[in-house]
C-alpha positions as CSV (number, residue, x, y, z in Angstrom):
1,X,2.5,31.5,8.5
2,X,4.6,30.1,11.2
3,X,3.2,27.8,14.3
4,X,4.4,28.3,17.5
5,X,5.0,24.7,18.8
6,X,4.9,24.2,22.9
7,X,7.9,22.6,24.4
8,X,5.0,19.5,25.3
9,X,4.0,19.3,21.3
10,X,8.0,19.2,20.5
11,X,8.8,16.1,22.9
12,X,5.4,14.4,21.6
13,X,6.5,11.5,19.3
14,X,5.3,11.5,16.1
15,X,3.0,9.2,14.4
16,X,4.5,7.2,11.5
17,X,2.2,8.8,8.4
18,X,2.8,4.9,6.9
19,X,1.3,3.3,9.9
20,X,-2.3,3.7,8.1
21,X,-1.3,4.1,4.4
22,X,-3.6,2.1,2.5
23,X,-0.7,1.4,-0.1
24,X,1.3,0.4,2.4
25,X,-1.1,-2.1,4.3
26,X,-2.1,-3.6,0.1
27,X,1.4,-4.1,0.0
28,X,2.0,-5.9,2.9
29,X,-1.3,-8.3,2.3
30,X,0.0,-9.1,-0.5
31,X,3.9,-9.8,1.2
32,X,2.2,-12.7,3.0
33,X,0.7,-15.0,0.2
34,X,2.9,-16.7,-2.1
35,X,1.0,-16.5,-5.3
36,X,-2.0,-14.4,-6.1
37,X,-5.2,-14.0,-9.2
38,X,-6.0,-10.6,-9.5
39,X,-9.6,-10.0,-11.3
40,X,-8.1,-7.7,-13.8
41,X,-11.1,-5.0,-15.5
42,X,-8.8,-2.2,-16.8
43,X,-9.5,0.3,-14.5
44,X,-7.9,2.5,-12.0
45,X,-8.9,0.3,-8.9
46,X,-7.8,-2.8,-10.2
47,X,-4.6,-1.7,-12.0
48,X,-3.4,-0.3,-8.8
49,X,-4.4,-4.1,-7.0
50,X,-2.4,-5.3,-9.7
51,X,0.7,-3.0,-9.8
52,X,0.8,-3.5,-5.8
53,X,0.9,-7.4,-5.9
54,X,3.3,-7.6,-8.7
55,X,5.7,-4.9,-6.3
56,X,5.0,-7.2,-3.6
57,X,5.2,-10.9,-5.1
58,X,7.4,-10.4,-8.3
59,X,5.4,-10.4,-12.0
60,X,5.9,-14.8,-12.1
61,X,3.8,-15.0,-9.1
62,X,0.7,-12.8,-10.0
63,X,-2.3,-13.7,-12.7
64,X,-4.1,-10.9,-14.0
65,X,-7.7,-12.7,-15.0
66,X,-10.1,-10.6,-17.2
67,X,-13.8,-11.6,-18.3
């Protein structure tokens, strides 16, 4: 189905969906430290800490730790 926009909601600048992305905002923690330790369990949460500060820091400067 089709939405009529008003000429008012077509000049309306958009919102940058990234603005708020969680990823995005991880990411760009993680661009302003030089070396991390990620506490490292296996699971979803903390493979997706650890896949976002290797993407931001390079593999050398992230330690995955597990207990």
């Amino acid at each position: 189905m089709m939405r009529n926009l008003s000429p008012k909601q077509l000049t309306k600048p958009m919102r940058n969906p990234l603005d708020n992305d969680p990823y995005n905002r991880l990411l760009s923690w993680f661009a302003d430290r030089s070396l991390a330790v990620v506490a490292f369990s296996g699971g979803v949460d903390s493979t997706l800490v650890l896949r976002v500060a290797c993407e931001a820091l390079g593999p050398a400067r992230v330690i995955a730790v597990t207990g």
